[in-house]
C-alpha distance (Angstrom), angle and dihedral (degrees) to the residues before:
residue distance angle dihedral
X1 . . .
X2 3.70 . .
X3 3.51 120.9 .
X4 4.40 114.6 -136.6
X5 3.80 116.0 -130.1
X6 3.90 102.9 -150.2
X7 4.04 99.1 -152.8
X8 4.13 126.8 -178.3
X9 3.40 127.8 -152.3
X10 4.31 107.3 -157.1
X11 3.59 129.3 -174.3
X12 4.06 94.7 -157.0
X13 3.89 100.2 -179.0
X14 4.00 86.1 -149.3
X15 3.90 108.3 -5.8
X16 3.92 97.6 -153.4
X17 3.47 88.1 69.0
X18 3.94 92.6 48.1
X19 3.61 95.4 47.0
X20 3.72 103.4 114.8
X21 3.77 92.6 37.4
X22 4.15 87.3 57.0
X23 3.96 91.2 43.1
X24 4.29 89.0 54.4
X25 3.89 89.6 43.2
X26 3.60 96.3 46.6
X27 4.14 92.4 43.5
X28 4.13 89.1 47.2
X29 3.71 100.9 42.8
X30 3.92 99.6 35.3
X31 4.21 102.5 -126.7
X32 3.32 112.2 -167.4
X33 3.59 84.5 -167.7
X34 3.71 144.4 8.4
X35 3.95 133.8 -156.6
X36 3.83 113.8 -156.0
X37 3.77 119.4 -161.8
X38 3.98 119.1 -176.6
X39 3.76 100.3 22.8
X40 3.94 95.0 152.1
X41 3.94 88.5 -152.7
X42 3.98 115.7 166.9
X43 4.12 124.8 -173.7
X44 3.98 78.7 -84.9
X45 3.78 102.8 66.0
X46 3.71 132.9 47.5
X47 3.84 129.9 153.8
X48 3.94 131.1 -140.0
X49 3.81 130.4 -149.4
X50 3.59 129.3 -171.8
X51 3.92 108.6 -126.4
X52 3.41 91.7 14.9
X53 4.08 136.4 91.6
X54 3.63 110.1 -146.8
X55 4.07 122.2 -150.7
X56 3.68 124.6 -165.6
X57 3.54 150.6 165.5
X58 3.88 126.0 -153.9
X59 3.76 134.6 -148.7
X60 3.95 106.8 -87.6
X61 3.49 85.4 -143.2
X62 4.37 100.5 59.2
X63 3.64 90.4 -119.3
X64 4.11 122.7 129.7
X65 3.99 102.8 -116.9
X66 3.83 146.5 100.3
X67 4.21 119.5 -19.0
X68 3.82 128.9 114.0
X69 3.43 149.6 -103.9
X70 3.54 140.2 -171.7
X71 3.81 131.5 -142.6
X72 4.19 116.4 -155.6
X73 3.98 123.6 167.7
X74 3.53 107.3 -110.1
X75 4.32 91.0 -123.2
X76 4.34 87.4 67.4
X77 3.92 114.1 88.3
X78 3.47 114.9 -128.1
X79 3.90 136.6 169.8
X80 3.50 120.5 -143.9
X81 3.18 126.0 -154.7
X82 4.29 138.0 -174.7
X83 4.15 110.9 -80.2
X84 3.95 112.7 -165.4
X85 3.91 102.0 -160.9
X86 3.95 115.6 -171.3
């Protein structure tokens, strides 16, 4: 029997400020994983979730807009491997 991998795409806009509002949703609707667009995340700012591994890139430049992270719960093997972004 197959297994269903619940996965969320979110356009955050500035995910610090979203952070409790994406720890409720992922609790209540049981994502497996979540794909973050827009989380304006600089050196500075980084979030931490409970259950949850959290990987992100930052603006080269310092400044607070665009990149990516993703969410995955912590009990889902993964391999990571080295990204070079432009």
């Amino acid at each position: 029997m197959a297994t269903q991998l619940r996965i969320v795409l979110w356009n955050a806009n500035g995910l610090a400020r979203h952070t409790e509002e994406i720890k409720t949703y992922l609790r209540l609707q049981n994502v497996d994983a979540m794909l973050i667009s827009e989380t304006h995340f600089t050196a500075k700012s980084s979030i931490r979730m409970s259950h949850y591994s959290i990987y992100d890139n930052q603006q080269p430049d310092g400044t607070a807009h665009g990149r990516t992270a993703i969410i995955i719960k912590k009990t889902i093997s993964i391999t990571t491997s080295t990204v070079i972004t432009a």
